[in-house]
N, C-alpha and C positions, 0 to 999 in steps of 0.2 A: 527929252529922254537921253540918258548918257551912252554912249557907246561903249560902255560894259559888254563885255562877254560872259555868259551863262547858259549852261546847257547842263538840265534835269537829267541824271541817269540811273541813280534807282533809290530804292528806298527800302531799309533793312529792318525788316520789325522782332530779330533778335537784339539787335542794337538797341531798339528804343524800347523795348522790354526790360533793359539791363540800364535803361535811363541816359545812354550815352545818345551823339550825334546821330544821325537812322539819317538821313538823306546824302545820298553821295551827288554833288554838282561840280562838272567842270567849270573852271573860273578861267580859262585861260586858254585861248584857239591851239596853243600845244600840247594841251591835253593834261597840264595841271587840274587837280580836282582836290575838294576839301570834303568832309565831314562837313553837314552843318546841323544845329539845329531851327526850333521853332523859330528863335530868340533871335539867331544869325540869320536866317533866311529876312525877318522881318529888316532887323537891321540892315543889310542891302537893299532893301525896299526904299525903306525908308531916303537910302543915301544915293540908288541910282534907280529910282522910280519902280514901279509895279511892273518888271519884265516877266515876260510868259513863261519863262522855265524854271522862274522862281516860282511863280503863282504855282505851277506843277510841284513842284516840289514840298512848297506850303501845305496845297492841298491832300498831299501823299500822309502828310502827320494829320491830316483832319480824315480821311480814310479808316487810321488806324485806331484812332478814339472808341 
C-alpha cells in the first residue's frame, strides 16, 4: 500500500448531472483537493491501491446512478 494521501469530502450531484467531476477529494495533508471523476478515482486505485476514501468516494457516484 503506497503512502498516498486521500481523504473523501463530498460528492456534488449538480456537477455530475452537468457530466462534470462530482467528487471533491483531498490529495494532499495541506488541504489540496481535486475534482475527480469515476475514471480518476479508478485510476488512483489502480496506481496507489484500493484506499478507503477512495472506495468512498467511488461509492458516492454508485449512490448516485
Amino acid at each position: 500500500m503506497s503512502d498516498q494521501y486521500f481523504k473523501f469530502i463530498e460528492f456534488n450531484p449538480r456537477r455530475a448531472m452537468r457530466g462534470a467531476e462530482a467528487a471533491r477529494v483531498e490529495v494532499d495533508q495541506d488541504g489540496e483537493w481535486l475534482w475527480m471523476s469515476k475514471r480518476d478515482i479508478k485510476a488512483n486505485m489502480k496506481d496507489f491501491g484500493a484506499h478507503p476514501e477512495l472506495q468512498k468516494a467511488l461509492d458516492a457516484y454508485g449512490a448516485f446512478a
